[in-house]
N, C-alpha and C positions, 0 to 999 in steps of 0.2 A: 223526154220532158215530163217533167210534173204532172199528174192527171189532172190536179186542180187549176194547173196554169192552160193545158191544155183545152180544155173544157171552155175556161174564160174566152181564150182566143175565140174557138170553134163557134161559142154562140153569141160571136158581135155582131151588129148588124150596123149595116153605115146610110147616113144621108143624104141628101143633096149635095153636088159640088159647092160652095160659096170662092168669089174670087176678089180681091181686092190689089189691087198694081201687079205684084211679083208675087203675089201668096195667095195659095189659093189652100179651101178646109175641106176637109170630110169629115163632117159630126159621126159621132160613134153612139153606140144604144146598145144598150145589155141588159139582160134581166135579172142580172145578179145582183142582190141589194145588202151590203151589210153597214151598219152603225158608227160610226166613229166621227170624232172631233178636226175640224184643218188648224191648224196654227195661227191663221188670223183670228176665228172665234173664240179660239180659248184663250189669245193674250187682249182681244176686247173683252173679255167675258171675266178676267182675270185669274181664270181655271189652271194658267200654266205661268210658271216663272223662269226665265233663261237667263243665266247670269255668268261672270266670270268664274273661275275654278280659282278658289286664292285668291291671292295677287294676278292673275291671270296668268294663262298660258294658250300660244297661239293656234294650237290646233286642236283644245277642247273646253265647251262648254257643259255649264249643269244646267240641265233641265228638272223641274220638280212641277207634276202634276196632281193636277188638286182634283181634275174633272173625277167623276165615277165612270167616265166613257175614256175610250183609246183616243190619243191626241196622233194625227198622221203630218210627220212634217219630212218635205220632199226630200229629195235628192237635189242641189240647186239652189233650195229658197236661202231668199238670203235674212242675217239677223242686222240688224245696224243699232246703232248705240255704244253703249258698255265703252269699251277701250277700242276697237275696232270693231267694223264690220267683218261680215265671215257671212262663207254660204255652208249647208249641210254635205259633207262627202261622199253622204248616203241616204235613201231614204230610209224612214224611220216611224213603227206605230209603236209610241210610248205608254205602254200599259197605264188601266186607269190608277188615281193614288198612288203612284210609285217616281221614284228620283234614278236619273241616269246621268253619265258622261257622254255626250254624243262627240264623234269627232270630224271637225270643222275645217275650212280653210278661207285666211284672210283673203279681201278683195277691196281691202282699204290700206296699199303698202304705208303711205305716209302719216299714219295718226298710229300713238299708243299713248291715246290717256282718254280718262272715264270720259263719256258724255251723258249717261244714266247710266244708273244702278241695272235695270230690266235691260234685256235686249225686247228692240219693236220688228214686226216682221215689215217684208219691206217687196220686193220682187223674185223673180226666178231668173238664176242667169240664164246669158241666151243660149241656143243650144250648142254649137260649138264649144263652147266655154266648159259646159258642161260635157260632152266628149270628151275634150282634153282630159279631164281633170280626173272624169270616170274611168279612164285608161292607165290611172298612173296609179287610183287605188284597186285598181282588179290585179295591176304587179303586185300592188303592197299584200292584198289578199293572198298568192299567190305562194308569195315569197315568208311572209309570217303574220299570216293571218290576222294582220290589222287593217283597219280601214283609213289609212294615213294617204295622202294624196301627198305629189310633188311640190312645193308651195311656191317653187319661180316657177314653175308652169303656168300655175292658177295666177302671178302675178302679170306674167308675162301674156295670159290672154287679154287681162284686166287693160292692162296699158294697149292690148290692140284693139279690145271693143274704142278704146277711148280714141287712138289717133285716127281707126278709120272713120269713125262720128266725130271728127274734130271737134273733141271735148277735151277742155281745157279743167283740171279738176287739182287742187293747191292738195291735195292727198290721193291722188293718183285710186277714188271709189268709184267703184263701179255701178254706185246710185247712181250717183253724178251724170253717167251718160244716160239714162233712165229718165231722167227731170229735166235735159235738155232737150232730147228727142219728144218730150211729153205730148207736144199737139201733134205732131205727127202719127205717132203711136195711138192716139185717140181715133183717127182717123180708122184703123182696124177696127179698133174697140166696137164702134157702131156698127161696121159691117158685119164683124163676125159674132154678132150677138149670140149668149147661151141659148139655148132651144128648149124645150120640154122637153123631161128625161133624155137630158144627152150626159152622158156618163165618161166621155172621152172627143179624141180628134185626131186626124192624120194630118199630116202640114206636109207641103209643097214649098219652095223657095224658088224662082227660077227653074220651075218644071222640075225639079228633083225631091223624094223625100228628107225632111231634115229631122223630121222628128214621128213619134207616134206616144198619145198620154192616155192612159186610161183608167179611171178608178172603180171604185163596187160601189158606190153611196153618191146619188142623184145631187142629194144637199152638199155633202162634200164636192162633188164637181161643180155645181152653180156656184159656190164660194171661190172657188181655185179656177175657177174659167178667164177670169181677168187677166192673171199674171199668166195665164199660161199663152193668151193672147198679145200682150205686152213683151215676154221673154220673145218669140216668133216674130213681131213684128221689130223689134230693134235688131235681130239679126236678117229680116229681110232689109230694114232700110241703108244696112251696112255693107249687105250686097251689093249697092249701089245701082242695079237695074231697075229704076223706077217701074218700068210695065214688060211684063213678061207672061203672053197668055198661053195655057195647056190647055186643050181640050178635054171634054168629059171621058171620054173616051180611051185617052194617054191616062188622066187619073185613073180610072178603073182598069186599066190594063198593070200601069205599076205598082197600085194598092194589091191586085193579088197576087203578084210575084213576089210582094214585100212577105204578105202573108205565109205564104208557100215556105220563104227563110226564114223567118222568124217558128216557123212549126216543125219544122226539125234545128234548130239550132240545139248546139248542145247543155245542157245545164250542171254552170258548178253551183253547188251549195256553202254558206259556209253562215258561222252560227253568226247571226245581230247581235249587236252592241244594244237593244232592248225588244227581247222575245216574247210576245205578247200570250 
């Protein structure tokens, strides 16, 4: 592994359990701090522009950044607008002053025509979703080195976040189940409030881990804290275990065996679609 990924891991430090029905958090803390822009502030801020390519094409957008700072947009988030919605294949820090291609995947099968010129940011899929999707560009990477995801894959998770949150949506978007779930998902929101310098989090679902997020930039994660708590809790309410409690104890025992794999796992490299 990477000394500098390694390094990251080595000096996390984690908080208090927090638990809400079937989900339970572990804040993360690091002392690593670097600079850079989220993709919500820079399309409030108007720093960054995402639009169709042409006429459009569905599995890549232009990005053109105006900040003098690196704009960081996830793996996951998703754009809505434009001719469809799409989430990012990958993540991605877009050098400051500079224009890319990034490549995307729809998660709005029933719509192709414009609703704005701008793409808005909007949520993170859930994690599964995200899985799926991640597994089908690590073949593409694999295979030729592009970062093209399966898109009936991505469509095909799309339509199962929808039927197991029996959402009914006339374009088959994956906001859609996002805005129906809405008060429920708030119900996290409040529980799992950001914390001071919390820099990341571990998620539980049903006493297992389903995810691990973690960033360098304090402000960048108090920005990104919401969606990453909104993506976690629409796929815990789709688990459909309302209450399911882990002790402290089960969490600290399977955060360091998670750790333990994650520190030798192996690492491919391969070059970004925009190299900062």
């Amino acid at each position: 592994m990477k000394s500098a990924i390694k390094n990251f891991l080595l000096n996390l430090e984690f908080g208090e359990v927090k638990m809400h029905k079937n989900m339970a958090i572990v804040p993360i803390f690091t002392p690593i701090e670097m600079e850079y822009l989220t993709l919500g502030e820079a399309i409030e801020d108007n720093l960054i522009e995402i639009t169709e390519v042409g006429p459009g094409a569905i599995p890549q957008l232009k990005v053109v950044n105006h900040a003098n700072l690196p704009v960081l947009i996830l793996n996951g988030e998703e754009l809505i607008g434009i001719k469809q919605n799409r989430i990012l294949n990958t993540s991605i820090l877009v050098k400051e002053n500079s224009e890319v291609i990034v490549p995307v995947s729809c998660t709005e099968r029933g719509r192709w025509k414009e609703l704005s010129e701008k793409a808005s940011d909007f949520a993170i899929a859930t994690p599964k979703l995200r899985m799926r999707k991640l597994s089908s560009v690590t073949k593409s990477l694999k295979e030729s080195r592009t970062f093209k995801a399966d898109q009936i894959i991505v469509w095909s998770g799309v339509e199962g976040v929808l039927a197991s949150g029996g959402v009914a949506s006339p374009t088959f978007a994956m906001s859609d189940a996002f805005k129906a779930k809405n008060d429920e998902i708030d119900e996290y929101l409040i529980t799992f409030e950001c914390l001071p310098n919390q820099k990341g989090l571990l998620v539980f679902i049903d006493g297992e881990i389903v995810g691990f997020e973690a960033l360098s930039s304090e402000a960048a994660y108090r920005k990104l804290h919401g969606k990453f708590i909104k993506s976690y809790a629409l796929e815990a309410l789709l688990r459909g275990k309302e209450w399911y409690r882990i002790s402290d104890k089960d969490v600290e025992s399977k955060a360091v065996e998670f750790f333990k794999h994650v520190l030798i796992c192996k690492e491919e490299k391969y070059k970004s679609v925009a190299q900062v």
